[in-house]
DRENLUMSE-258902 format. One record per residue (C-alpha): residue number from 1; residue in one letter; chain; x, y, z. Coordinates in Angstrom, 1 decimal, decimal comma. Each point is the difference from the previous one (the first is absolute). Layout:
<sites>
+------+------+-------+--------+--------+--------+
! resi ! resn ! chain !      u !      v !      w !
+------+------+-------+--------+--------+--------+
!  NUM !    A !     A !      X !      Y !      Z !
...
+------+------+-------+--------+--------+--------+
</sites>
This chain:
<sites>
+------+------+-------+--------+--------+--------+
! resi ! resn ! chain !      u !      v !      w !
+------+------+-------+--------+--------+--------+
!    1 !    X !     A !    0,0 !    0,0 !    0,0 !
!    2 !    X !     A !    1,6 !    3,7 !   -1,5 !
!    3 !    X !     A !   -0,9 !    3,1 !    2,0 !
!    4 !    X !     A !   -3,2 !    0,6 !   -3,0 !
!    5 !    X !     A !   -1,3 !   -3,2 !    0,7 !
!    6 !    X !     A !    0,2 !    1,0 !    4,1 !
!    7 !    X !     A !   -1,8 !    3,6 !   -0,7 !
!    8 !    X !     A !   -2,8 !   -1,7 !   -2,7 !
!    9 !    X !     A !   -0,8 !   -2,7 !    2,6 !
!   10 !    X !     A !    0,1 !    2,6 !    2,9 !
!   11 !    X !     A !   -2,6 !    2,1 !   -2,4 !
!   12 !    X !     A !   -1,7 !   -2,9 !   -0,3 !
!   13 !    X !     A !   -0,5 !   -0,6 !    3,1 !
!   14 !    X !     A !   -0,5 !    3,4 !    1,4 !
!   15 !    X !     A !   -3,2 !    0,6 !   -2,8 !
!   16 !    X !     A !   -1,5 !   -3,5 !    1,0 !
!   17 !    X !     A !    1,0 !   -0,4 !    3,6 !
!   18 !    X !     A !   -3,0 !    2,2 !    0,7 !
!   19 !    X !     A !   -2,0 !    0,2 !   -3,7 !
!   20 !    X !     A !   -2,9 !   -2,7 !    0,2 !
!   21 !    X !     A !    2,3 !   -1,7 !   -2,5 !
!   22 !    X !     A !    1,7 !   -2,8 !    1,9 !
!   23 !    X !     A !    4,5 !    0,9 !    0,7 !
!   24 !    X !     A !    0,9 !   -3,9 !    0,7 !
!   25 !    X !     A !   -1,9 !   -0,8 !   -3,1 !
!   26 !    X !     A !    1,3 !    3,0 !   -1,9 !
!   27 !    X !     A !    3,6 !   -1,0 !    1,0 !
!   28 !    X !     A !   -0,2 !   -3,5 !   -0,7 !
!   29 !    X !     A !   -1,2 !    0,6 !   -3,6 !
!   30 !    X !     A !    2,7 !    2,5 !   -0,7 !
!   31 !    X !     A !    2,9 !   -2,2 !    1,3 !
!   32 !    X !     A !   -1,0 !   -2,5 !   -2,3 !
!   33 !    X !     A !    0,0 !    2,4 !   -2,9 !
!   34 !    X !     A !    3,8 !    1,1 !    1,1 !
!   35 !    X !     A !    1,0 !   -3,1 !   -0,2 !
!   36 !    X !     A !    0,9 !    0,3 !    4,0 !
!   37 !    X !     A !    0,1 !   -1,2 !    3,0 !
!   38 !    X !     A !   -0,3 !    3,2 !    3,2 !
!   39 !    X !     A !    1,7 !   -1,1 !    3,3 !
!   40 !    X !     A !   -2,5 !    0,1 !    2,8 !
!   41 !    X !     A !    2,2 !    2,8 !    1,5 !
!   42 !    X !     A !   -1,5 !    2,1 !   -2,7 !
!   43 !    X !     A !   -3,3 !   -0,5 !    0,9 !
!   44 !    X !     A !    0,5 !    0,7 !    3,4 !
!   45 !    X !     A !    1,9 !    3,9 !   -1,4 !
!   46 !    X !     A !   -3,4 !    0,3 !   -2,1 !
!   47 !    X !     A !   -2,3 !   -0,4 !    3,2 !
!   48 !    X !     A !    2,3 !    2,2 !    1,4 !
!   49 !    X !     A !   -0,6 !    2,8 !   -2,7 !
!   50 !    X !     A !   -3,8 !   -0,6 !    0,3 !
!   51 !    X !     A !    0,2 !    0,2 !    3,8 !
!   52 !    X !     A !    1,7 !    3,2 !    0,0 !
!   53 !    X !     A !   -2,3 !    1,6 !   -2,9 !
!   54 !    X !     A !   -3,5 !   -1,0 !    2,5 !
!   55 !    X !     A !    1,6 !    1,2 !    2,9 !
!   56 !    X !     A !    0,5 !    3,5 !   -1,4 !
!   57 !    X !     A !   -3,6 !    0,0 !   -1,7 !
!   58 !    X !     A !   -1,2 !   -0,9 !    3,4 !
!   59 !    X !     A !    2,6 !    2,0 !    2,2 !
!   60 !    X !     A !   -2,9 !    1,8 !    1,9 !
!   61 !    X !     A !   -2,2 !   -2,6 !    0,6 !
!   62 !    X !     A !    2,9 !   -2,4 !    1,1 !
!   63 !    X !     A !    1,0 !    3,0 !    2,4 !
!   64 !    X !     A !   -3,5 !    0,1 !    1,6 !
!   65 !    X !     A !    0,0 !   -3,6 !    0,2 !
!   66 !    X !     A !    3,2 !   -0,4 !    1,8 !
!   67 !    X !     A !   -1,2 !    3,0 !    2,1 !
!   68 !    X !     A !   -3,1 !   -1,7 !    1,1 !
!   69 !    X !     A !    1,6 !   -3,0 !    1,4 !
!   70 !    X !     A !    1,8 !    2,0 !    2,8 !
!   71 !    X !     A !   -4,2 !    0,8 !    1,1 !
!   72 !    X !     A !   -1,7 !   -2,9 !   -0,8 !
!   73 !    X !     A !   -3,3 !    1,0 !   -0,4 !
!   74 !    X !     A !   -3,6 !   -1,7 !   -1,9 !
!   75 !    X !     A !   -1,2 !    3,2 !   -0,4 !
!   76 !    X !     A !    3,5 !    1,0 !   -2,7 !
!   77 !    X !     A !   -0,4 !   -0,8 !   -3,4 !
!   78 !    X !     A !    3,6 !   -0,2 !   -0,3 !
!   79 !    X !     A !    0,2 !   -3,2 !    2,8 !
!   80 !    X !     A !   -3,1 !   -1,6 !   -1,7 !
!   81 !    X !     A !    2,1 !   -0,2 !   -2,7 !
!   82 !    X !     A !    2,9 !   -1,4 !    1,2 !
!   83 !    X !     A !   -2,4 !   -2,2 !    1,6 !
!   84 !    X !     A !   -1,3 !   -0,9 !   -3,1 !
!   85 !    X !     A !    3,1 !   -0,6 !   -1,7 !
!   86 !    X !     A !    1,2 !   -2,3 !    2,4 !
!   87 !    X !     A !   -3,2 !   -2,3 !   -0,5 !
!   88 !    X !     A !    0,3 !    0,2 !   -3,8 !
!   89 !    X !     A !    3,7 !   -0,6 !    0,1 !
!   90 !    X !     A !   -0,8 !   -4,0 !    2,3 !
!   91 !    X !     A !   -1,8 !   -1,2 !   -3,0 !
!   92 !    X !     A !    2,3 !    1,0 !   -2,4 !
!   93 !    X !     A !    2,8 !   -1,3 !    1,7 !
!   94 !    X !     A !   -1,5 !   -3,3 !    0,5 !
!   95 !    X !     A !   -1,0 !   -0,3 !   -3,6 !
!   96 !    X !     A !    3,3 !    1,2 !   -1,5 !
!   97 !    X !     A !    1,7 !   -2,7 !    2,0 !
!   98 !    X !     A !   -2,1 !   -3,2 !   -1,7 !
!   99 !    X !     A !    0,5 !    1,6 !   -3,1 !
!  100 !    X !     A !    3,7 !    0,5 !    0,5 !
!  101 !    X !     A !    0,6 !   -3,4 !    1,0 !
!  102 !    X !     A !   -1,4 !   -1,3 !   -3,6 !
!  103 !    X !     A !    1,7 !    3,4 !   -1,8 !
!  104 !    X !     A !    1,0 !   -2,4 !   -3,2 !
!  105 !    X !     A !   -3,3 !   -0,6 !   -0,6 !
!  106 !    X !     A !   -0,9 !    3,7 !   -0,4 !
!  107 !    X !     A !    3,1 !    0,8 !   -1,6 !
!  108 !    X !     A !   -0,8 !   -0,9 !   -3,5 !
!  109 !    X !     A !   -1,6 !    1,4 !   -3,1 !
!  110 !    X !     A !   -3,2 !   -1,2 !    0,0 !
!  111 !    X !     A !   -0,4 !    0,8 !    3,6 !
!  112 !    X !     A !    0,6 !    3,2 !   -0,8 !
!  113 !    X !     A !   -1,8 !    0,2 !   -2,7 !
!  114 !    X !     A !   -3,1 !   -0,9 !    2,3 !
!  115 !    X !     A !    0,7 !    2,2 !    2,4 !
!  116 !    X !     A !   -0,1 !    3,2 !   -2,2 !
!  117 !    X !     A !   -3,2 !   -1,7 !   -1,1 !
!  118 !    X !     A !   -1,5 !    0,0 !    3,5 !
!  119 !    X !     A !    1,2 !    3,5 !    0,7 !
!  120 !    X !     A !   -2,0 !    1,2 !   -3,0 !
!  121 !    X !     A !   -3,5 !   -1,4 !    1,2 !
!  122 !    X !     A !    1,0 !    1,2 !    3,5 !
!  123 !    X !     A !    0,4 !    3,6 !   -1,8 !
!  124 !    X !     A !   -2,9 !   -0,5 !   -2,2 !
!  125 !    X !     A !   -2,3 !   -0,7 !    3,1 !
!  126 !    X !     A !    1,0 !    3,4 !    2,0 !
!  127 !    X !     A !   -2,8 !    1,5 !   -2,3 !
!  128 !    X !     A !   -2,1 !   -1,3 !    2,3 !
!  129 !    X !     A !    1,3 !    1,3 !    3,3 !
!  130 !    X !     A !   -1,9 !    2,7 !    0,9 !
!  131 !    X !     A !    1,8 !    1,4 !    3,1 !
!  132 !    X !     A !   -1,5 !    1,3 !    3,2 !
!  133 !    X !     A !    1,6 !   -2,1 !    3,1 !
!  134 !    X !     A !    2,8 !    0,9 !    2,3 !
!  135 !    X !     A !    2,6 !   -2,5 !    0,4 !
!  136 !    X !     A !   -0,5 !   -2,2 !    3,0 !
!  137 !    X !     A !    1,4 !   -3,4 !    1,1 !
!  138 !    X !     A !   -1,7 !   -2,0 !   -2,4 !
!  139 !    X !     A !    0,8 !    2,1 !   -2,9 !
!  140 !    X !     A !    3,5 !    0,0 !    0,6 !
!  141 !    X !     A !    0,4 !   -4,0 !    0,7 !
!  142 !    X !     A !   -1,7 !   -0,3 !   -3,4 !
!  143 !    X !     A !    2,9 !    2,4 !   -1,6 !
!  144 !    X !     A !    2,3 !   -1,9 !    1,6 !
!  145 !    X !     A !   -1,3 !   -3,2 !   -1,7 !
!  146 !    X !     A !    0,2 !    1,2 !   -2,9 !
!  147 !    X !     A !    3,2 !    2,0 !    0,0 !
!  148 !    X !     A !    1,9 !   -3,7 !    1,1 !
!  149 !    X !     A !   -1,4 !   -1,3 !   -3,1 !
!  150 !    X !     A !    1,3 !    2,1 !   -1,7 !
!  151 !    X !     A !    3,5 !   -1,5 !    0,7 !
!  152 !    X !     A !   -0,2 !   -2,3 !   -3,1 !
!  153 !    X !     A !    1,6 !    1,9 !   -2,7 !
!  154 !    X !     A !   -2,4 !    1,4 !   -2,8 !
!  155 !    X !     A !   -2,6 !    0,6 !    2,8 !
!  156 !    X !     A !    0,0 !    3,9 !    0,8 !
!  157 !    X !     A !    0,6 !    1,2 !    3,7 !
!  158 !    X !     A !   -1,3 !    3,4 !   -0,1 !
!  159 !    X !     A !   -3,0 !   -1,4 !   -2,9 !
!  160 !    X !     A !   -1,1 !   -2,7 !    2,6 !
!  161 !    X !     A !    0,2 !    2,3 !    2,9 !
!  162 !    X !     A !   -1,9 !    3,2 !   -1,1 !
!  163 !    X !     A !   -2,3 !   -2,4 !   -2,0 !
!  164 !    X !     A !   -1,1 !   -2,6 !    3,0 !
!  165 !    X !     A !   -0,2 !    3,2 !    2,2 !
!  166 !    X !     A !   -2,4 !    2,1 !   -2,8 !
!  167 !    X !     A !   -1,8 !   -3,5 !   -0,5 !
!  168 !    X !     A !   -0,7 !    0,3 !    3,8 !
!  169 !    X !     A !   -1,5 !    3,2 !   -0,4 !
!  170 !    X !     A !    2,8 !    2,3 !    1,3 !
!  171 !    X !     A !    0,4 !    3,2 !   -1,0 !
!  172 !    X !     A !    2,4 !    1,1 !   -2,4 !
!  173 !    X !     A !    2,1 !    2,1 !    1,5 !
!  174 !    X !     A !    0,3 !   -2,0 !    3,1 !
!  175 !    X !     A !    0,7 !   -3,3 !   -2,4 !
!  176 !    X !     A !    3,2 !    1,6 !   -1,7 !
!  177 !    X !     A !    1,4 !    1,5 !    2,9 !
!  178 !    X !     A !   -0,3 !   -3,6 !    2,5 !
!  179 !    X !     A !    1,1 !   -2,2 !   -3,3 !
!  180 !    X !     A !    3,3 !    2,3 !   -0,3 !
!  181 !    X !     A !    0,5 !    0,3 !    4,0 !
!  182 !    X !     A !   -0,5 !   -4,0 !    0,2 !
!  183 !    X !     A !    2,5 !   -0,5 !   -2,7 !
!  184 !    X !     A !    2,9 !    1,4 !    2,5 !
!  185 !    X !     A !    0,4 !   -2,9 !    2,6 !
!  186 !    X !     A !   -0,2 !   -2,4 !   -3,3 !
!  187 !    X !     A !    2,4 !    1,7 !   -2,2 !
!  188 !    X !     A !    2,3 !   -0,3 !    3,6 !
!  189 !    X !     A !   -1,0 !   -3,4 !    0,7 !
!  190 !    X !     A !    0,7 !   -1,2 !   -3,8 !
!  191 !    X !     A !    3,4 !    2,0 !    0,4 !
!  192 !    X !     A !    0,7 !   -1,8 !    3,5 !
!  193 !    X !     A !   -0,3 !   -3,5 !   -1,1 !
!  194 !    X !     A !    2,2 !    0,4 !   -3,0 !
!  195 !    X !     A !    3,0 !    2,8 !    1,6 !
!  196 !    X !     A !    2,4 !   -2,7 !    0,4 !
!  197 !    X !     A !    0,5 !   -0,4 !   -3,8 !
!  198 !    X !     A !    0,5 !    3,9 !    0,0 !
!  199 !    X !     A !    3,6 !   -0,3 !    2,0 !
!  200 !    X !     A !    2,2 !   -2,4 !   -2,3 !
!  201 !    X !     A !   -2,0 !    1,4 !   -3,7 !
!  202 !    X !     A !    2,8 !    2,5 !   -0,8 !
!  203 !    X !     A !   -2,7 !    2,0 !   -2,3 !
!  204 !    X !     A !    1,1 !    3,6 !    1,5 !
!  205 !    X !     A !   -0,3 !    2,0 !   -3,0 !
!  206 !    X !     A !   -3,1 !   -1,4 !   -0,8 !
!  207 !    X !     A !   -1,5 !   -0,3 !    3,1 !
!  208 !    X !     A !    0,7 !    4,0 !    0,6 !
!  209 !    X !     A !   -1,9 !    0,3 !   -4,1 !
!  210 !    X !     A !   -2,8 !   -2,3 !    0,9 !
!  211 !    X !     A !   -1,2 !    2,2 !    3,4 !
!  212 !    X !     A !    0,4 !    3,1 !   -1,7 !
!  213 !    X !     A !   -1,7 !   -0,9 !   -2,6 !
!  214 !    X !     A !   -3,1 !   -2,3 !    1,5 !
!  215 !    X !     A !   -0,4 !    2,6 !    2,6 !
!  216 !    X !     A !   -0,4 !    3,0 !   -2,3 !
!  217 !    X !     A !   -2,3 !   -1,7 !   -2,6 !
!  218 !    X !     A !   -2,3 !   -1,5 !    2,9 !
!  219 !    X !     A !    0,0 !    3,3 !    1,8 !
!  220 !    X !     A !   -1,9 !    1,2 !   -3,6 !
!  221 !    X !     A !   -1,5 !   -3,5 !   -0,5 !
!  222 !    X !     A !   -2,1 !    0,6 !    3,5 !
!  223 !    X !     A !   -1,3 !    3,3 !   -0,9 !
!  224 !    X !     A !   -1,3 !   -1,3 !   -3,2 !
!  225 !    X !     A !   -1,8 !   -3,6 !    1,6 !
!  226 !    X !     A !   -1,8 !    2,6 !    2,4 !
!  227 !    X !     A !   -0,9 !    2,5 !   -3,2 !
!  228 !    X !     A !   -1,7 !   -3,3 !   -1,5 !
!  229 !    X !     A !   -1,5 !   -0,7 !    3,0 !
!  230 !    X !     A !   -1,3 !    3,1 !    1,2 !
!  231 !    X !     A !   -1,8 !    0,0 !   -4,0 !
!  232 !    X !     A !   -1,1 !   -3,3 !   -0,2 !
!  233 !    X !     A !    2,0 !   -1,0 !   -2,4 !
!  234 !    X !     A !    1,6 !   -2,2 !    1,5 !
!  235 !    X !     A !   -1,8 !   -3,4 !   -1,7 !
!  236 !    X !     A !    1,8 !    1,2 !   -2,9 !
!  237 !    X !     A !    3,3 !   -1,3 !    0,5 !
!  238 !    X !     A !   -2,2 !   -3,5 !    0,2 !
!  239 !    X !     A !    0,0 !    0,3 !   -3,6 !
!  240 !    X !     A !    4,1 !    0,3 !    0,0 !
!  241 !    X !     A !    0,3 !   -3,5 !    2,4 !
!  242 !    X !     A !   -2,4 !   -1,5 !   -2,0 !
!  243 !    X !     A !    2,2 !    0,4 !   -3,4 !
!  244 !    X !     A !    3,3 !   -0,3 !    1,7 !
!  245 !    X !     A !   -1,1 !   -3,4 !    1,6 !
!  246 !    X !     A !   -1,9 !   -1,0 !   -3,0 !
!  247 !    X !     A !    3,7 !    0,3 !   -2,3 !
!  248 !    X !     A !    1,8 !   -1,3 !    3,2 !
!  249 !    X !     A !   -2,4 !   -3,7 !    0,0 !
!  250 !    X !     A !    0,6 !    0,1 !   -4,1 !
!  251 !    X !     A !    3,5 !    0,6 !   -0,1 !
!  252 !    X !     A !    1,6 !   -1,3 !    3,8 !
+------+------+-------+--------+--------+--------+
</sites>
């Protein structure tokens, strides 16, 4: 892997880490095209990137959040979500164990393929959410299903979450902003599990390309998932998983 191939994966990555469009899938298909082979040390830079460009979206909110802890309090928005976040994040964890113990199974082209399939009716479906709840316990154990599904490859995080929370009836607003606070302690754990690969990769140069680069094309990547969202358009990049994972089954 040359320093281009490190930036147009971290690109890659950045755009779909948090586009309804599936990054594992995204990544997979794209190695394959190059002819390569990324070190898992890579991945774990990219998640980096992507961690970095939600925590700046979110730097107020996280703030708040961290704020609240020191005053523990029902009654604080800011608590209830942290509370929230640490239900969702249980399920998740839990699922994106059993799937990571059969990871070769997922890790093919046809699985893929599927999975971009899936995310497109799960996209195609948030016409129907029409929402007016608050989050609450339930809600969030739901997103937190449904984001440790989202583990196999080709399946989108931030499609599955924002769509199973809409589908649930939450509101908009409240959907995006849980879906990309949720996606912190994942993007960490993901990171955690696979650090020891990090120390002996000897990908400097383009580790330092690939956070630069994934962070400052998520940071723009965020803003435009919530533009889509906030317009309802957001069942239109269905139609982009469905064609992607329709080539990917024909030619994979």
């Amino acid at each position: 892997m040359d320093l281009i191939q490190a930036a147009l994966l971290a690109a890659l990555q950045g755009i779909t880490e948090w586009l309804p469009i599936s990054s594992s899938g995204h990544l997979l298909i794209a190695q394959q095209l190059m002819g390569i082979e990324v070190p898992v040390a890579f991945d774990i830079v990219l998640h980096l990137g992507t961690l970095i460009a939600v925590a700046l979206f979110f730097r107020k909110e996280i703030w708040s959040i961290l704020k609240s802890l020191l005053e523990p309090s029902r009654l604080n928005p800011d608590f209830m979500i942290a509370v929230y976040i640490v239900i969702a994040s249980i399920p998740t964890a839990v699922i994106g164990l059993l799937i990571g113990q059969y990871e070769g199974i997922f890790i093919t082209g046809r699985s893929v393929a599927l999975g971009l399939l899936a995310s497109a009716a799960l996209l195609f479906l948030t016409k129907r959410g029409k929402g007016k709840k608050q989050l609450g316990a339930t809600g969030a154990a739901i997103i937190g299903i449904f984001q440790g599904i989202a583990v196999a490859p080709g399946i989108s995080r931030s499609g599955a979450t924002i769509s199973s929370a809409l589908l649930f009836g939450i509101k908009k607003e409240d959907a995006f902003k849980f879906s990309m606070l949720l996606s912190i302690p994942a993007l960490i754990g993901a990171s955690a599990m696979k650090a020891g690969d990090l120390i002996s990769a000897g990908l400097l140069l383009e580790s330092v390309v690939g956070v630069i680069v994934s962070a400052a094309v998520g940071y723009l990547a965020i803003a435009l998932l919530k533009k889509a969202l906030l317009s309802e358009r957001l069942f239109l990049f269905g139609f982009y998983c469905l064609a992607v994972g329709s080539v990917a089954l024909v030619l994979l």
